[in-house]
C-alpha positions, 0 to 999 in steps of 0.5 A: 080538305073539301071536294072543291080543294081537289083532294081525294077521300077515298070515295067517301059519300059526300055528306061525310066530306062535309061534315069533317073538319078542313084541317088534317090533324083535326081530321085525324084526331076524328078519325082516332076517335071513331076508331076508338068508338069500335073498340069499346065493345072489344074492351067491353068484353075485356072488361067483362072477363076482368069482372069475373076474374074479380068476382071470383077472386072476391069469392074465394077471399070471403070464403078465406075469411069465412074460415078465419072468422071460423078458426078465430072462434074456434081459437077464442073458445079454447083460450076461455076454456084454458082460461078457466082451466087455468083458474081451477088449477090456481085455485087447486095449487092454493088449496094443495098449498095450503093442505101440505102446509097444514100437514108439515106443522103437523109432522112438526107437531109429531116429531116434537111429540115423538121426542118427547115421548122418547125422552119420557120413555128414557126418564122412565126407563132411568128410573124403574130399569126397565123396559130398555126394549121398547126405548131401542126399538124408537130409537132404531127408527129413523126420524121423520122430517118435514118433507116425509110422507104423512103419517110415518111418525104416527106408524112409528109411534105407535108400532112399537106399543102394538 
């Protein structure tokens, strides 16, 4: 609508009428426009404080990770330790494995000797009819296995001749 078509524009300066389209609904759409042109310094600052609620949340997730970076490095530290730790106690349970090993062909080796010795000693005894004390006294002893403590058969043997 123009001047010359009677309409009113709500007194508005004339170089303003001139300049808006004729068409109502362009008119609108101008006057949306302009109306959305006051509004961005609103949704500036709207914009701004979101921003800053971003900012903030971005700080406190990297310091989150930060943390985690922490505790992960912590964590693998105590893994590479337990780590070695778990090879020293390997190599420990090989070599304790190996020493009772060890040990039990010994006490093996001492229960045959004891054996031995007692049929000797009985032999012996058979023969000279003497010393029927020191074959009662083997005897009364209980004999030793494998799963003993160490050195019992010795003590046994030896005991008796002391």
């Amino acid at each position: 609508m123009t001047a010359e078509s009677g309409g009113s524009y709500f007194d508005l300066p004339e170089d303003v009428v001139q300049v808006l389209p004729s068409d109502p609904f362009e008119q609108l759409d101008v006057a949306l426009r302009s109306s959305r042109g006051c509004r961005p310094s609103a949704t500036s600052s709207e914009l701004r404080a979101e921003i800053a609620e971003k900012d903030n949340l971005i700080a406190e997730l990297q310091s989150h990770v930060e943390s985690l970076d922490a505790s992960l490095s912590e964590t693998a530290d105590k893994l590479v330790r337990a780590e070695q730790d778990k090879e020293s106690l390997l190599k420990e349970n090989a070599s304790l494995s190996n020493t009772v090993r060890k040990l039990n062909r010994d006490v093996s080796k001492l229960e045959v000797f004891r054996k031995t010795l007692m049929q000797s000693l009985q032999e012996d005894d058979d023969k000279s009819g003497g010393s029927p004390d020191i074959v009662a006294r083997i005897q009364s002893q209980s004999s030793l296995t494998s799963t003993s403590q160490f050195g019992g058969t010795f003590n046994m043997l030896v005991r008796p001749f002391v």
